[in-house]
N, C-alpha and C positions, 0 to 999 in steps of 0.2 A: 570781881566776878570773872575777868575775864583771866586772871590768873588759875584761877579754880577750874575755868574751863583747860586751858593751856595742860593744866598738871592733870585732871582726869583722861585726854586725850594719851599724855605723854604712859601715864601708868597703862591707860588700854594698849596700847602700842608695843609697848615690851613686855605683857602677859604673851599677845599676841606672836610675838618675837622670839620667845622663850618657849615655846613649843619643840623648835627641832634643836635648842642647845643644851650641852652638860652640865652640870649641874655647880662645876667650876665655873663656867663660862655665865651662868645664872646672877651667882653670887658675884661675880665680878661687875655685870651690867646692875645692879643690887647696887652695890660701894660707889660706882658712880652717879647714880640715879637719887642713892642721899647724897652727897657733897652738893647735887649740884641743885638741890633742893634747900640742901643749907645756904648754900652759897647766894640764892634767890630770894633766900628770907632777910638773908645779912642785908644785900642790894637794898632791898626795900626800906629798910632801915637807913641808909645809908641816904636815901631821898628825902627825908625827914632829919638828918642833923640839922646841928644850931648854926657849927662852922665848915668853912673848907677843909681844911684840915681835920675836921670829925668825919665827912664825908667821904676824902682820902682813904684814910684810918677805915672804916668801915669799909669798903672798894677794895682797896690790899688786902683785908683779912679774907673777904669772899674769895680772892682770885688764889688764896693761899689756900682755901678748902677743896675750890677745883683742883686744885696742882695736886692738893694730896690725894685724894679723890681716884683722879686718876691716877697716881703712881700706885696707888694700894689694888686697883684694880690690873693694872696691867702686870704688878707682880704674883697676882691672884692667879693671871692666866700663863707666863708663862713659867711659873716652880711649883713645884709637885710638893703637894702641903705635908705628903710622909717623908718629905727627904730633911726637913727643919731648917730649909734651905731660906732667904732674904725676909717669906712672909712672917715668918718666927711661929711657923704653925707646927 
């Protein structure tokens, strides 16, 4: 429950937030806001293994969604998606 609260707050938040940004800058808080929603589910998961090392293993993987997560995002904001420049857009 109180996850569910957590993540309604978070999504109120940056509707909220997204008001005065472009529309790049939208999709970029977007790419980050799922990673790190994945990343939150993997966690959860990751309280529930059998072993440590399943635990581990699930903990790496999350922090490996934020990492991308954020690179995807930051490359969102700063290459201009008609140049075919790093985003590969």
């Amino acid at each position: 429950m109180k996850k569910l609260f957590v993540m309604t707050a978070a999504i109120g938040l940056a509707s909220l937030a997204a008001c005065n940004q472009t529309p790049r800058e939208q999709a970029a808080d977007n790419i980050e806001a799922n990673a790190e929603a994945v990343a939150d589910n993997i966690e959860d998961r990751a309280d529930y293994a059998n072993t440590e090392a399943g635990e581990d293993l699930l903990e790496n993987r999350a922090d490996a969604v934020r990492a991308t997560g954020e690179n995807q995002a930051e490359d969102m904001r700063t290459h201009d998606a008609d140049t075919n420049l790093s985003n590969g857009m």
